[in-house]
N, C-alpha and C positions, 0 to 999 in steps of 0.2 A: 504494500500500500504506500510506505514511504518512499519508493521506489518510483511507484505513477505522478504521484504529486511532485517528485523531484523534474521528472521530464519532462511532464507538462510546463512546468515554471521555466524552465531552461528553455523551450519552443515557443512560448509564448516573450520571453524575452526577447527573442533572436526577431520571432515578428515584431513587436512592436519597436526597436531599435532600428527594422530596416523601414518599416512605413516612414517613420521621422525623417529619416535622411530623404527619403525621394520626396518629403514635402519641402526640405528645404531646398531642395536641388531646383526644382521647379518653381520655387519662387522667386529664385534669385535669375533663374533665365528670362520670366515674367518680366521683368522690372527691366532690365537689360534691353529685349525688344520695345517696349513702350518707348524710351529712350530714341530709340534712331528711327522712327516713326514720325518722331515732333520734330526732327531734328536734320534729318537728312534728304529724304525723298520729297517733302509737300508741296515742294513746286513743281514736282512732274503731274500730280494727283490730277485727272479732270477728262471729261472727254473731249477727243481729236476729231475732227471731219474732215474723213479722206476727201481727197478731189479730186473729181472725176474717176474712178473706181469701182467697174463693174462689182467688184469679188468681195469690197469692204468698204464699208458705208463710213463706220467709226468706229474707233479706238478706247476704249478705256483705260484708263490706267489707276491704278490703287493698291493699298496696301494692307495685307496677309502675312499674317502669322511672320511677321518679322523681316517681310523679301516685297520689295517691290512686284509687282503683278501689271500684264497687261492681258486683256480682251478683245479681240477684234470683234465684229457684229457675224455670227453663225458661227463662231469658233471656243475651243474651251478656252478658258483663261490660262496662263503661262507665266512660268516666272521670269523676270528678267534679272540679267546678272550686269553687275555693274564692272563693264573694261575699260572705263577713263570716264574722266566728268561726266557731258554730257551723252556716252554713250553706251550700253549697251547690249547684251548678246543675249538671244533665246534659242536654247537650242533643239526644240520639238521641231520645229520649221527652217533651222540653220537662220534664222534672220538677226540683222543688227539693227538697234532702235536707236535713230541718235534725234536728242529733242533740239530743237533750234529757238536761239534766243536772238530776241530784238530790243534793244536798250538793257540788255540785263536780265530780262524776263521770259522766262518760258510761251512761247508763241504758236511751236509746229511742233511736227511730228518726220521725221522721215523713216521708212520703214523697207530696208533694203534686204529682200528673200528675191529665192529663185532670178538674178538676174536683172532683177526690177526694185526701181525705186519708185515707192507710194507713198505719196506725200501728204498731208493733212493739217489744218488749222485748229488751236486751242479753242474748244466754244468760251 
């Protein structure tokens, strides 16, 4: 009997010493993304109207679980990966997204897949 009670108390340790850590691990990743959300990305945030573009009307862009995201209109959302300032890379489609600025402020979109460049205005 003193033998059950000893093993259960040791097993029950072991779980609740490991629940604790995965809530601190997880809270401290929590805080971290909020951070580069306010901070990095919010001036890409907004939708794009392609021009002149059978295949893609607009562009979304926003921010997920810690990663920039873009949307074309009939496409899943994608993440995009940042390769220099204002540019870049998805790779489900091999495309590079580079936002273009006018006085300093995010205004376009270019969106260069398969050989083509698709171009788009900030609404």
């Amino acid at each position: 009997m003193k033998k059950s009670i000893f093993v259960t108390a040791i097993v029950l340790f072991f779980a609740i010493s490991t629940f604790a850590k995965s809530i601190s691990i997880q809270s401290n990743t929590f805080i971290t993304k909020v951070v580069a959300d306010s901070t990095e990305f919010n001036e890409y945030y907004g939708n794009y109207k392609m021009i002149d573009n059978q295949f893609v009307e607009k562009m979304k862009v926003f921010f997920k679980a810690g990663d920039l995201y873009g949307q074309a209109t009939g496409y899943p959302e994608t993440k995009l990966n940042r390769k220099k300032d204002d540019e870049f890379e998805e790779t489900s489609f091999g495309a590079v997204i580079t936002f273009t600025r006018i006085d300093g402020r995010i205004k376009g979109i270019k969106i260069s897949v398969q050989g083509q460049d698709l171009l788009g205005t900030k609404e």
